[in-house]
C-alpha positions as CSV (number, residue, x, y, z in Angstrom):
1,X,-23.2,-27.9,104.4
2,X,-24.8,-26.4,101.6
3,X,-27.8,-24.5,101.7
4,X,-29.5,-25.3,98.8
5,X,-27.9,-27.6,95.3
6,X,-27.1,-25.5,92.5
7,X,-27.7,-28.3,90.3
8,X,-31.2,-28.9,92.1
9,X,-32.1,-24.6,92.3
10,X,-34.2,-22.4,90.4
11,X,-35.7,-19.6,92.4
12,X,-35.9,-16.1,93.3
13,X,-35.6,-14.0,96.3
14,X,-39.1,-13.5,97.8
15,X,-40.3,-12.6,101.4
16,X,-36.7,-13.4,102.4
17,X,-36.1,-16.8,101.0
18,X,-34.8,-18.7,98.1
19,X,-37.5,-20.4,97.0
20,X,-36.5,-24.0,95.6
21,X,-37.5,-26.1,92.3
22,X,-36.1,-27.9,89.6
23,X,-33.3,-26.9,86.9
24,X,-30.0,-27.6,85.9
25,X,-26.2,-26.6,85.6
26,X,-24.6,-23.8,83.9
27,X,-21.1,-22.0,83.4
28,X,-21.4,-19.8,86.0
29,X,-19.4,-21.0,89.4
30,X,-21.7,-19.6,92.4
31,X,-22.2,-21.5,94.9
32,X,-22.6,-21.9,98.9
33,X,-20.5,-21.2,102.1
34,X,-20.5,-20.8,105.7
35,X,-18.1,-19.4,108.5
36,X,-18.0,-21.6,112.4
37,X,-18.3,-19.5,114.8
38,X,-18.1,-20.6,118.8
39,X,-21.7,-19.6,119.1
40,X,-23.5,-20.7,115.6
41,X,-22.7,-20.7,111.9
42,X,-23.4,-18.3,109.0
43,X,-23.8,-19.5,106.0
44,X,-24.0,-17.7,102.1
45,X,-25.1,-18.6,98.6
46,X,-24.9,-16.7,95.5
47,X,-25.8,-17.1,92.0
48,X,-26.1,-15.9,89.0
49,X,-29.9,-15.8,87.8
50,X,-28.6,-17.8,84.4
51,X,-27.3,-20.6,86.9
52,X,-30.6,-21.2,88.7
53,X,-32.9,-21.2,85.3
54,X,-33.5,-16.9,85.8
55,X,-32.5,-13.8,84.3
56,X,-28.7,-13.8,83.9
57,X,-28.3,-9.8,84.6
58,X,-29.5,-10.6,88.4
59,X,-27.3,-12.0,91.2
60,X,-29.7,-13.8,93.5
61,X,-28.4,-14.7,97.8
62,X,-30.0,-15.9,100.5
63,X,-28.1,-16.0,104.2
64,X,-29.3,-17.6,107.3
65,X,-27.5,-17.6,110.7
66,X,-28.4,-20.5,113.1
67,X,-27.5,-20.3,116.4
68,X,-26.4,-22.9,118.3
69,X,-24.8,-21.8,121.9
70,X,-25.0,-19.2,124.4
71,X,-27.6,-16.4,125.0
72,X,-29.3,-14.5,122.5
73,X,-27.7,-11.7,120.3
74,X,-29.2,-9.3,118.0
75,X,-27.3,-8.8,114.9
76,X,-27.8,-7.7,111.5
77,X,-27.4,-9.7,108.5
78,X,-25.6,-8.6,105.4
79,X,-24.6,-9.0,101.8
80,X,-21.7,-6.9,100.4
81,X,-21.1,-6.8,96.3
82,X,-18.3,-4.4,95.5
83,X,-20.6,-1.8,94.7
84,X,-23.4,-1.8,97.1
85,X,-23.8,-3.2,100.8
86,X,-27.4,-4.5,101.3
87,X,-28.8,-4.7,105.0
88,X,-31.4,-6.7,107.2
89,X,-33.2,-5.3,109.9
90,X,-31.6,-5.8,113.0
91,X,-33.3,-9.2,114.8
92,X,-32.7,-11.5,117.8
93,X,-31.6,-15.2,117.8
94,X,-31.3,-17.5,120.6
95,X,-30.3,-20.6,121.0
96,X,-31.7,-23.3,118.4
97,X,-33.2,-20.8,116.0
98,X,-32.3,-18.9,112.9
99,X,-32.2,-15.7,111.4
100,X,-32.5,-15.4,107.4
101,X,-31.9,-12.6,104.5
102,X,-31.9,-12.6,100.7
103,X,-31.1,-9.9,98.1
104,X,-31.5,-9.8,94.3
105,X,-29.4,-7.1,92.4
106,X,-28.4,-6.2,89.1
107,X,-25.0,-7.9,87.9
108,X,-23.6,-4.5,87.6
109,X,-23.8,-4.2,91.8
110,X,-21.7,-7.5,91.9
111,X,-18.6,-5.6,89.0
112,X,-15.8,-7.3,90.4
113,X,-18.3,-10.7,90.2
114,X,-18.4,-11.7,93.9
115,X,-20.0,-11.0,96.6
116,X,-19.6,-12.5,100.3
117,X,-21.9,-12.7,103.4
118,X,-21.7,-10.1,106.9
119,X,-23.3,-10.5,110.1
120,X,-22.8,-7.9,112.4
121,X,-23.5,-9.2,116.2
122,X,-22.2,-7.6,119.6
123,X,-20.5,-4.7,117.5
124,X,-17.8,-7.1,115.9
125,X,-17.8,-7.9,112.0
126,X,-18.2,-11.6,111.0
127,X,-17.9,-12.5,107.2
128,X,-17.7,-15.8,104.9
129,X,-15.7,-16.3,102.3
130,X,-16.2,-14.7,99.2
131,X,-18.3,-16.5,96.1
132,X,-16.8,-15.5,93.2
133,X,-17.7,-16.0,89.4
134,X,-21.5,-14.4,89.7
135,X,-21.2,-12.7,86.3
């Protein structure tokens, strides 16, 4: 399930959303995933800025964990670029609500041109897989 079209975004991190309008397609190959997990599901976008009708020197995310089973947690959402690691405050999420963070950064932060979404809950480590091709 994706978050949000790239064919359909053109946006900028603000207040802690991707905010969503009209544009089109272009080389770059971010995109959107999500990791299962027994109690809710984490899901990641990326993009270049040049993909979503911005500035192509920015890498813009958004992340949103929905939870879906068992009782609440507080964790702390994260995106990780090989050279920075960039963190939400820590909130709680019960059952049937979500939690949501977004990042802009320079495309230098994302060097190696990926980047890939963290949620830290109950002291273990959850990730997504990576979405590669941001630069």
């Amino acid at each position: 399930m994706k978050m949000i079209s790239r064919n359909v975004v053109r946006g900028m991190a603000v207040g802690g959303a991707l905010l969503v309008g009209l544009g089109s397609t272009a080389a770059y190959a971010g995109g959107s995933t999500n990791t299962k997990l027994d109690n809710g599901v984490l899901y990641f976008e990326a993009h270049n800025g040049r993909e979503i009708g911005q500035s192509a020197s920015k890498v813009y995310t958004g992340e949103r964990y929905t939870k879906t089973g068992g009782s609440a947690v507080t964790a702390q959402l994260r995106v990780s670029f090989e050279r920075g690691l960039y963190k939400d405050t820590l909130k709680t999420v019960k059952k049937g609500q979500s939690i949501r963070y977004s990042v802009t950064v320079p495309v230098s932060v994302a060097s190696d041109c990926s980047a890939v979404g963290v949620m830290v809950a109950g002291g273990k480590s959850y990730e997504t897989p990576y979405i590669d091709h941001l630069c």
